[in-house]
C-alpha positions as CSV (number, residue, x, y, z in Angstrom):
1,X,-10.4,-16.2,-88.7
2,X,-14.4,-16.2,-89.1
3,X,-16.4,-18.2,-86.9
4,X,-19.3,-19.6,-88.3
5,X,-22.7,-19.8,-86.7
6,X,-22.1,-23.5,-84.9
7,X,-19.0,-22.0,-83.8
8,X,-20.5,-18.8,-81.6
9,X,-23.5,-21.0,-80.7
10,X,-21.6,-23.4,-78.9
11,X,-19.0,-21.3,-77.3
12,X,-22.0,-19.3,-75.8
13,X,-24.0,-22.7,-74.6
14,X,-20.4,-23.6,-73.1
15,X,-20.6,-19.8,-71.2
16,X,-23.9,-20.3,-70.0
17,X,-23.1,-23.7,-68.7
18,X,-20.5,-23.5,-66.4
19,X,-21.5,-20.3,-64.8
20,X,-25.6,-21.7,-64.5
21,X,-23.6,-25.0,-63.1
22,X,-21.6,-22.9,-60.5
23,X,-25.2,-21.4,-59.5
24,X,-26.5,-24.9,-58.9
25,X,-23.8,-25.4,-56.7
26,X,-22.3,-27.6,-58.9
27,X,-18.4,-28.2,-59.1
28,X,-16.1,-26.3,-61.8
29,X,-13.6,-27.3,-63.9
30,X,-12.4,-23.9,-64.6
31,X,-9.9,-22.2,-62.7
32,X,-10.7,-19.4,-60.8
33,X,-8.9,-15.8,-61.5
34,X,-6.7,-14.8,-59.0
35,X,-7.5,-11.9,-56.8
36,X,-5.1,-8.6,-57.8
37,X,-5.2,-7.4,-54.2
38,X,-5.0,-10.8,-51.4
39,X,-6.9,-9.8,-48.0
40,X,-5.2,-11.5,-44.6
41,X,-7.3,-13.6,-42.8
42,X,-8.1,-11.6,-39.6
43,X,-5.5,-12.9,-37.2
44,X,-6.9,-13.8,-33.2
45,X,-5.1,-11.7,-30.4
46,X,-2.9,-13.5,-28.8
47,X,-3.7,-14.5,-24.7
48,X,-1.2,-13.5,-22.2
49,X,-1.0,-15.6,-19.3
50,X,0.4,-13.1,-17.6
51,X,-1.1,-9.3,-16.7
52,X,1.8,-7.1,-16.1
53,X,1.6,-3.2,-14.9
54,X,5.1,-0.9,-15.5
55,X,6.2,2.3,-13.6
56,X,9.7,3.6,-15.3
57,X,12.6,5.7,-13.4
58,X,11.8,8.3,-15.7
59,X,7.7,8.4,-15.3
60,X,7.5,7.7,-18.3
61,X,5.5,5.3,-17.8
62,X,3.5,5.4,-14.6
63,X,1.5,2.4,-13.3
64,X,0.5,1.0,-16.7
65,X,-0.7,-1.8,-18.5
66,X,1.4,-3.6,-21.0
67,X,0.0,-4.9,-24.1
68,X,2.9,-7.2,-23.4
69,X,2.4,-11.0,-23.9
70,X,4.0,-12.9,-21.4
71,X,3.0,-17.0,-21.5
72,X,4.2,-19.9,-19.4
73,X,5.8,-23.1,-20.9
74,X,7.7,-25.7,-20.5
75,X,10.8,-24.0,-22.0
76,X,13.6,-23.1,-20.2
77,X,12.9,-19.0,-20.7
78,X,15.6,-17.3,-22.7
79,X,16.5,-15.2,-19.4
80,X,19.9,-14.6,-18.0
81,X,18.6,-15.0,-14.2
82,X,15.4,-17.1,-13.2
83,X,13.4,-16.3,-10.2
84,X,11.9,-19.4,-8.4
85,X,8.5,-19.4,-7.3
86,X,7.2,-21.9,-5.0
87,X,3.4,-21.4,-4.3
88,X,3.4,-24.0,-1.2
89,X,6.0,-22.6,0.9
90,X,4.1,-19.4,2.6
91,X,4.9,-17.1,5.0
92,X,3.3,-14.6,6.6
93,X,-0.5,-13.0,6.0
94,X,-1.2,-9.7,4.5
95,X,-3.4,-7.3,5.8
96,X,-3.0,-4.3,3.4
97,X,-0.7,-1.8,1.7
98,X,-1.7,1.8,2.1
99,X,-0.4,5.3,3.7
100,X,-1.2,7.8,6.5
101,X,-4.2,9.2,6.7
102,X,-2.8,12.7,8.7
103,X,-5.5,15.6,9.6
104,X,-3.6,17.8,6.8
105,X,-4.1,15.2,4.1
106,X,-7.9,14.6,5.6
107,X,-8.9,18.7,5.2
108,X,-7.2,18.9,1.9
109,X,-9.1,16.2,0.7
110,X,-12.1,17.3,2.2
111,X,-11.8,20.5,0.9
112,X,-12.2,19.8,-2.8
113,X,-15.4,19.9,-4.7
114,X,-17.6,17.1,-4.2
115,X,-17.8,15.3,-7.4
116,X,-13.3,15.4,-7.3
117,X,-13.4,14.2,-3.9
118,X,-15.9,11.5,-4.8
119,X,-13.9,10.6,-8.2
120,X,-10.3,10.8,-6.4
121,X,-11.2,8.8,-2.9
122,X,-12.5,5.8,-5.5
123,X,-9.6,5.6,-7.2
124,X,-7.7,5.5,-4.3
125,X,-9.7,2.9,-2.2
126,X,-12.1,1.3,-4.7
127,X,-10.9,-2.3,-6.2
128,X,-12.3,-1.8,-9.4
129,X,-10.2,-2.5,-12.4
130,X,-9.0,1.3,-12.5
131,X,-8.1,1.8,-9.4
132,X,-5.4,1.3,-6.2
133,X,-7.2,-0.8,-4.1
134,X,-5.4,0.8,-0.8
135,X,-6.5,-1.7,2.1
136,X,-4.8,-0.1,5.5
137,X,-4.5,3.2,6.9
138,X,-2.9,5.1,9.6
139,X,-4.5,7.9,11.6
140,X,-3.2,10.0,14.7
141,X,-5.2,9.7,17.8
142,X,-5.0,13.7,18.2
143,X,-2.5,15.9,16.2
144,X,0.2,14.9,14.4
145,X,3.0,16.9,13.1
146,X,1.4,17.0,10.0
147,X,-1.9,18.3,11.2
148,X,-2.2,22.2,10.9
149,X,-2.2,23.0,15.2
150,X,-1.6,20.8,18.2
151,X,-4.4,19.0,19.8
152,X,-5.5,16.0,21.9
153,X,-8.9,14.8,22.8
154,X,-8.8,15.9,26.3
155,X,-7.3,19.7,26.2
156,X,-8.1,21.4,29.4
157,X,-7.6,25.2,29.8
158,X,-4.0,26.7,31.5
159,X,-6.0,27.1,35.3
160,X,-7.4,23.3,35.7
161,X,-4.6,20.6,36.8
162,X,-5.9,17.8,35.6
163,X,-9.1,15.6,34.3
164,X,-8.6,12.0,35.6
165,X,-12.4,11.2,34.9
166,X,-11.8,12.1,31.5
167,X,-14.7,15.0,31.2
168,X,-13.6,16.6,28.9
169,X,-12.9,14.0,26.2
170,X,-14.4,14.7,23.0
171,X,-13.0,13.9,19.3
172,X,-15.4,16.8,18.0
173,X,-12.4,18.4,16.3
174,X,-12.1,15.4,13.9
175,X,-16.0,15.9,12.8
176,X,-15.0,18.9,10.4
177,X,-12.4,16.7,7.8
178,X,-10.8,13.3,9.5
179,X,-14.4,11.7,10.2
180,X,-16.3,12.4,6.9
181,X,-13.4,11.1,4.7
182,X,-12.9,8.4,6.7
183,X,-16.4,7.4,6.5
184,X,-16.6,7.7,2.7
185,X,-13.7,5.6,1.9
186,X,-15.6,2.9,4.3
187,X,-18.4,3.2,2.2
188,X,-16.1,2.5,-1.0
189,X,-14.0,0.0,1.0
190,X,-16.2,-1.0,4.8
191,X,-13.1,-4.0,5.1
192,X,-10.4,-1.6,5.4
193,X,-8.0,-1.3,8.6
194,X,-7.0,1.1,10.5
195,X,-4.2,1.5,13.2
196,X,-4.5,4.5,15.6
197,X,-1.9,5.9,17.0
198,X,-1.4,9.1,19.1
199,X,2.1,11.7,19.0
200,X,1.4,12.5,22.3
201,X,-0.8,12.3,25.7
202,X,-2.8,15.0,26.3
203,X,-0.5,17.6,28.0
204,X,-1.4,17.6,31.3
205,X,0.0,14.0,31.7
206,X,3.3,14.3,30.8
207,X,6.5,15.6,32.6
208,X,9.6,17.8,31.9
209,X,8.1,19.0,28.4
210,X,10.1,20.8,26.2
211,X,7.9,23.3,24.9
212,X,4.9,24.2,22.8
213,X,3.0,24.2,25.2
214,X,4.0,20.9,26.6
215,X,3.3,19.2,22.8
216,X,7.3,18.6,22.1
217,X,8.7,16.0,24.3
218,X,8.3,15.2,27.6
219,X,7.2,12.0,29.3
220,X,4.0,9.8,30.2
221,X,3.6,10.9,34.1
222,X,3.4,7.1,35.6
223,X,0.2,8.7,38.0
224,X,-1.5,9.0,35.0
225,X,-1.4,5.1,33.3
226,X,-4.1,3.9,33.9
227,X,-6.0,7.4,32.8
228,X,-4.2,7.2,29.5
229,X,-5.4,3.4,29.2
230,X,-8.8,4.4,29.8
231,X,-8.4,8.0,26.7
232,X,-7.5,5.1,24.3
233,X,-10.5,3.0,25.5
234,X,-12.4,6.1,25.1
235,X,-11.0,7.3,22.2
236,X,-12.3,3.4,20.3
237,X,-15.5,4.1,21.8
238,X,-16.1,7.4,20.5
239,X,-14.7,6.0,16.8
240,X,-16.8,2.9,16.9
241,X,-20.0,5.0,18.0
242,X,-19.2,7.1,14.3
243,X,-19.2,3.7,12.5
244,X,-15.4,3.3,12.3
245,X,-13.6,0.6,13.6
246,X,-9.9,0.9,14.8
247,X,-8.3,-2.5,14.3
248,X,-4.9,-1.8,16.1
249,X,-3.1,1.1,18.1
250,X,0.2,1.6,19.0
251,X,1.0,3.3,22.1
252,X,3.4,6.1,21.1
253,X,4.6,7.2,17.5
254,X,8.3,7.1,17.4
255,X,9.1,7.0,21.3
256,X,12.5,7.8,21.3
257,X,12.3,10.9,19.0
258,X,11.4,13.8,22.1
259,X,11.7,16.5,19.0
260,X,8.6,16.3,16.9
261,X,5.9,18.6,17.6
262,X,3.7,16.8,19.2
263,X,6.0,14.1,20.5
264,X,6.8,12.2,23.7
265,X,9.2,10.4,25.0
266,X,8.9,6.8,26.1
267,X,11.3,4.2,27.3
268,X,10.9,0.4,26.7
269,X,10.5,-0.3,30.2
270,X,7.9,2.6,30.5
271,X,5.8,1.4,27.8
272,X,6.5,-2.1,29.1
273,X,4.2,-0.7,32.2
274,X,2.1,1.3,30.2
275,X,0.6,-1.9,28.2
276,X,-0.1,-3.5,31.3
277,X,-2.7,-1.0,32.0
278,X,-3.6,-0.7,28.5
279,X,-4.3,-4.3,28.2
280,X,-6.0,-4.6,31.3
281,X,-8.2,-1.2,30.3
282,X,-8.9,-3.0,26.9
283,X,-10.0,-6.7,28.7
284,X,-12.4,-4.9,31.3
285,X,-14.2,-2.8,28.2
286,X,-14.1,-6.1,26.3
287,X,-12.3,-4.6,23.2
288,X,-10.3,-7.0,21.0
289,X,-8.0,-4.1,19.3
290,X,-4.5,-4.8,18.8
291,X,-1.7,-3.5,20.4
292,X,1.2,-2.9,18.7
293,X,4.4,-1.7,20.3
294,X,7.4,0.3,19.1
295,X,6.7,2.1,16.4
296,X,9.7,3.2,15.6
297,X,13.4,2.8,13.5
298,X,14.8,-0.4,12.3
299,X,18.1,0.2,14.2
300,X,16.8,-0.7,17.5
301,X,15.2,-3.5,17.6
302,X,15.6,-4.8,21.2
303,X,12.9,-2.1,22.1
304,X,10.3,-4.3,21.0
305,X,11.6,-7.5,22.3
306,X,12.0,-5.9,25.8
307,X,8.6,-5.8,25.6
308,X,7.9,-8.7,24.6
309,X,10.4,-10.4,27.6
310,X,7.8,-8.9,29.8
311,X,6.0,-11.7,31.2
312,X,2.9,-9.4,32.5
313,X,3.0,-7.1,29.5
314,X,3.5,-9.7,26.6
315,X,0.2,-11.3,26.3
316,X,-1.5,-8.2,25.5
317,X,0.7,-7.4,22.3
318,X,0.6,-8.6,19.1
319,X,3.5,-7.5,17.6
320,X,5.9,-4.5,16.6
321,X,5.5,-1.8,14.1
322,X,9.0,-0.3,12.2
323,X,10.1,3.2,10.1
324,X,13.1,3.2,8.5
325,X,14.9,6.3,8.8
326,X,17.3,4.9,10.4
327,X,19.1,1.1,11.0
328,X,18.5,-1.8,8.1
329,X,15.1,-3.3,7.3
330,X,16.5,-6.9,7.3
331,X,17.1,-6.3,11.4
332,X,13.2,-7.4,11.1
333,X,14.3,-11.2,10.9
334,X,15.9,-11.1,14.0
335,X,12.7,-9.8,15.7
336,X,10.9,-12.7,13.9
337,X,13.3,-15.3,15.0
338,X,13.3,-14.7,18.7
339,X,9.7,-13.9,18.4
340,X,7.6,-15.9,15.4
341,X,4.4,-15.3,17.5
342,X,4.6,-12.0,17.2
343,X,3.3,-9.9,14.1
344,X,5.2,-7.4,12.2
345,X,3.9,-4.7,10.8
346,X,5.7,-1.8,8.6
347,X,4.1,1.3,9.6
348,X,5.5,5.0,7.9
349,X,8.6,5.6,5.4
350,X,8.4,9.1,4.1
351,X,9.5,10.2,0.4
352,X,11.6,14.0,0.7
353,X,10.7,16.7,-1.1
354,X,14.1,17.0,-2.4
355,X,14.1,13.0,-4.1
356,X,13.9,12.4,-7.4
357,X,11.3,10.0,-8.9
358,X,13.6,7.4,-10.0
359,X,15.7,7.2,-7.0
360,X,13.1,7.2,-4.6
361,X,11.5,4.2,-6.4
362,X,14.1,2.0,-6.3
363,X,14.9,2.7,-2.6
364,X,11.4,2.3,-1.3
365,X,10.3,-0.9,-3.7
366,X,13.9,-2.2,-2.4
367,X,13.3,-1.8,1.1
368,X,9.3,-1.6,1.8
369,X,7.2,-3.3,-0.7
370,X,10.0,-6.3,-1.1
371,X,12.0,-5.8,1.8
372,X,9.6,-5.7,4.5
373,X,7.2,-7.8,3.4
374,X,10.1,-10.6,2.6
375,X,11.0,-9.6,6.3
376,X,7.4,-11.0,7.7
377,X,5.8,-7.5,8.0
378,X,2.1,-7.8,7.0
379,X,1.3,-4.4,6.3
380,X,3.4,-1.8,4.3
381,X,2.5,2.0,4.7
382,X,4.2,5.3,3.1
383,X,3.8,8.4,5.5
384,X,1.8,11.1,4.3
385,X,-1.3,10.9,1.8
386,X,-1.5,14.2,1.0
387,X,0.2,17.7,1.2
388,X,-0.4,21.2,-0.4
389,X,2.5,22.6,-2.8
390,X,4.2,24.1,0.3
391,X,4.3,20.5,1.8
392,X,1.7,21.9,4.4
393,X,-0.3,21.7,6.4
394,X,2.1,20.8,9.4
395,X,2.7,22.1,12.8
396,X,5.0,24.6,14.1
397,X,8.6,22.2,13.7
398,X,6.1,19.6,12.3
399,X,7.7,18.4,9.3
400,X,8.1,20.8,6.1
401,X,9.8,18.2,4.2
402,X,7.9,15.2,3.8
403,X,6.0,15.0,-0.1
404,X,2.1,13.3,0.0
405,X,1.7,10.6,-2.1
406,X,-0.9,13.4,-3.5
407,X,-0.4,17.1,-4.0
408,X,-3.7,19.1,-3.6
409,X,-3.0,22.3,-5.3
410,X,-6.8,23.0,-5.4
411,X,-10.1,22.1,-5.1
412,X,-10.1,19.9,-8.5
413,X,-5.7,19.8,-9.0
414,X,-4.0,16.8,-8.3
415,X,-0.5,15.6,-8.5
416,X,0.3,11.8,-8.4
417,X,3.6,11.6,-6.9
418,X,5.9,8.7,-6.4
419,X,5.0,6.7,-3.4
420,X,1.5,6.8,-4.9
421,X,3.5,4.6,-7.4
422,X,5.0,2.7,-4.8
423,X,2.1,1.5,-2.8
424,X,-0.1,1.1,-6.0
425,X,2.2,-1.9,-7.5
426,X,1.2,-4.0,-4.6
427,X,-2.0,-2.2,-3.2
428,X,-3.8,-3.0,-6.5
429,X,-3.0,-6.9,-6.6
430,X,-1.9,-8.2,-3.2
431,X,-5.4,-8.4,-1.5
432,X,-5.8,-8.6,2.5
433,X,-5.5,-12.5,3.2
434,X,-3.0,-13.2,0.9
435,X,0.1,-14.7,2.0
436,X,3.5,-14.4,0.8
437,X,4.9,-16.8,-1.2
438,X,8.6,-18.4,-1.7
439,X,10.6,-16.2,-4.5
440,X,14.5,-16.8,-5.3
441,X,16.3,-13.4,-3.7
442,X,18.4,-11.8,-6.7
443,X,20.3,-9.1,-5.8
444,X,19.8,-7.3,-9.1
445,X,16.4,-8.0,-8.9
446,X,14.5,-7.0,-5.6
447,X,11.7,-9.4,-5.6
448,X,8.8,-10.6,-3.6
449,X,5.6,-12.9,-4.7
450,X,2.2,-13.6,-3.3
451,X,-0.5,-16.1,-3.6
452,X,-4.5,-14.3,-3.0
453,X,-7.1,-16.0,-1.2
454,X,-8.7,-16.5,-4.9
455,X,-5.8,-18.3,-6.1
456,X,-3.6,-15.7,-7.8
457,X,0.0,-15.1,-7.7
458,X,1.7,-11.7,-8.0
459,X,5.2,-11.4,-8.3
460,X,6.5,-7.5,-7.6
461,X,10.2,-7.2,-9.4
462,X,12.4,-4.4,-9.5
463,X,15.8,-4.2,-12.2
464,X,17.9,-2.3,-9.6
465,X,20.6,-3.4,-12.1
466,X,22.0,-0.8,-14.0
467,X,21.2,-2.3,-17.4
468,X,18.1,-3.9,-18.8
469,X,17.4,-7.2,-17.4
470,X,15.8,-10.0,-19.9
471,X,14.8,-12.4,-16.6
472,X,12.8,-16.2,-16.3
473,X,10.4,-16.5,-13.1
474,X,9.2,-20.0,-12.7
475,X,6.6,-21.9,-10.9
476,X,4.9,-25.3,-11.0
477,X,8.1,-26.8,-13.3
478,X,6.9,-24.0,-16.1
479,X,8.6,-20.8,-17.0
480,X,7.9,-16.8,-18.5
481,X,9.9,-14.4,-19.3
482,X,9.9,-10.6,-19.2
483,X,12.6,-7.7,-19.8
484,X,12.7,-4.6,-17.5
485,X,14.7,-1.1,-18.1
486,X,17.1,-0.8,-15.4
487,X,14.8,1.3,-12.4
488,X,12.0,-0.3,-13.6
489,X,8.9,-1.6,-11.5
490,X,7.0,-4.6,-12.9
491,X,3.8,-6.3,-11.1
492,X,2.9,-9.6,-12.6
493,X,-0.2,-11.4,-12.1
494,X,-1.6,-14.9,-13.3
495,X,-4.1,-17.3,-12.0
């Protein structure tokens, strides 16, 4: 049909209207066409309460972040289990997670080019968001068996008997590797502790050795006590004078165990004396470092306690330190209960070199991180930091066994192994200061939880199940939830 001239006029004036009108702002009547292809409105991430960092059995994942969200409510949690936190019951204080600090580890370290050595010993003592955090170390006063020869600080040659005014003392040999790395992580970390502790008095001390040299075995010649006292006063002296403090010693690494090279043998009653005169050595040089006695196995825990039944020796020790290569770490409540004055401390578990990751995981989260922390220890340390491919360097009979949490294989080549895994879980988030915190105990589900000085809580959770575990923890009346593959390690941290 033809439109005639009014007809097209008007339609047009019609046009021109309502677009000119939408223009002025003003309000249409027509309806709008409707887009062919929609656009989502950009949707805002969802906030986890809850941080949480994995390590798998298989390494498949390895100390990670999960995008996971994990939020507290009010709900019950769809979990099978729930573990129970309660942030006013506390136990003991923390004073750090870390490792042994041997001479081996310290010259394979040191060896590696500057800008690797710089890079690795800040991720391994800084507190920045990508690192461990480690917060305690352990160092040999003299040789260990993982340090590459036998040595003390007061070596005298084959044709002088003895050196009761301690001459000849020097710690010189630890100016090459031990000293320098030590006094780099203090500059990434100047808070962080360190226990001493020697494998053996310098040879000319001891009695009825049993060879190399007099290193293996043998026994603290009583004439010589108060000497010795006065090589460890010496010995904080000379540390302190290179700008490192030494927070603790033990008197003897692994007394009872004459077969190490270096080693000595030390009864209870014997070191009972020997603290006396350590004590008194310590008081008189107006040093405050702690002494720790035993050092030793799980399975014998009256050794300690003798000690501490010693009315003239007690006051001058502040606790006992455990390994557990032999005897159950839950022995350590007994020691507490007798003796809730005293300090714990867990001070050397090594991982074999013929472990697997998974396995070795499980057991040392089970009993370690969780077990001897819920068993009032305040530190937890794995043996060795560092080893070469050959498991070196160690002594002649030192051990040839024992896997570093590292593997140096060169000057740049680095292998994270597991008990760099193990130690990281609670190194990174459990700060020095916290204090543990009340946790249900699931059998399925090795726990324990802490609350940091800045108000944080970390809950450390393995699934030693055999299935994947969908599990509830709880605090303050409100619930999360979060599922773990069985072998799994989760660390979970909220304010």
């Amino acid at each position: 049909m033809k439109k005639n001239l009014t007809q097209v006029l008007l339609a047009t004036f019609i046009t021109i209207g309502v677009f000119s009108g939408q223009a002025c702002g003003k309000k249409s009547t027509a309806t709008p066409p409707i887009p062919t292809d929609p656009v989502d409105p950009p949707v805002t991430p969802t906030k986890s309460d809850v941080s949480m960092w994995l390590t798998t059995a298989d390494k498949s994942v390895a100390f990670a972040k999960q995008g996971t969200v994990i939020n507290f409510s009010n709900a019950a949690g769809s979990g099978t289990t729930t573990i129970s936190i309660d942030g006013n019951t506390t136990y003991q204080t923390i004073d750090g997670f870390g490792f042994c600090l041997t001479g081996g580890s310290a010259s394979l370290i040191n060896a590696m080019t500057a800008q690797k050595k710089d890079d690795l010993l800040k991720e391994l003592f800084s507190t920045d968001d990508n690192h461990i955090g480690i917060s305690y170390l352990r160092i040999s006063i003299g040789a260990s068996d993982l340090s590459a020869t036998d040595y003390t600080y007061d070596d005298i040659s084959p044709d002088v008997k003895e050196d009761v005014e301690l001459k000849n003392f020097s710690i010189d040999m630890e100016k090459t590797d031990l000293l320098p790395i030590l006094k780099k992580i203090l500059a990434i970390n100047p808070n962080i502790k360190i226990l001493g502790s020697p494998w053996t008095a310098p040879t000319w001390m001891k009695l009825n050795t049993l060879g190399f040299n007099g290193f293996k075995g043998g026994t603290l010649n009583p004439a010589y006590y108060e000497v010795y006292a006065k090589y460890f006063v010496k010995y904080i002296q000379a540390m302190k004078a290179e700008g490192i403090t030494i927070d603790a010693v033990t008197p003897q690494n692994e007394p009872l165990n004459a077969y190490n090279n270096p080693a000595m043998y030390m009864e209870s009653a014997d070191q009972a004396k020997f603290v006396q005169n350590l004590g008194t050595a310590f008081k008189i040089a107006g040093l405050n470092t702690k002494i720790i006695v035993w050092d030793h196995n799980a399975d014998n825990t009256a050794y300690p306690m003798d000690i501490f039944k010693d009315a003239a020796a007690n006051p001058f020790v502040d606790g006992s330190a455990f390994h557990l290569y032999n005897g159950d770490i839950n022995n350590l409540q007994a020691v507490h209960d007798a003796y809730p004055a005293k300090n714990l401390y867990f001070t050397e578990q090594y991982t074999p070199s013929t472990g697997g990751f998974g396995g070795d995981l499980n057991w040392h989260v089970t009993n370690l991180i969780v077990g001897a922390t819920r068993n009032w220890c305040r530190n937890v340390l794995e043996w060795n930091l560092a080893n070469n491919p050959d498991f070196g360097p160690h002594t002649e009979g030192g051990c040839d066994v024992c896997k570093g949490a590292l593997t140096i294989n060169s000057a740049s080549d680095v292998t994270r192994n597991v008990s760099y895994y193990i130690i990281a879980h609670a190194s990174k988030f459990v700060r020095p200061g916290a204090v543990r915190i009340s946790s249900t105990a699931v059998g399925a589900l090795p726990n324990v939880a802490f609350k940091n000085t800045d108000g944080s809580k970390v809950l450390i959770v393995l699934n030693s199940s055999g299935s994947q575990q969908t599990f509830n923890f709880k605090i303050d009346g409100k619930s999360a939830t979060s599922t773990l593959a069985n072998g799994s390690v989760a660390t979970y941290v909220w304010q």
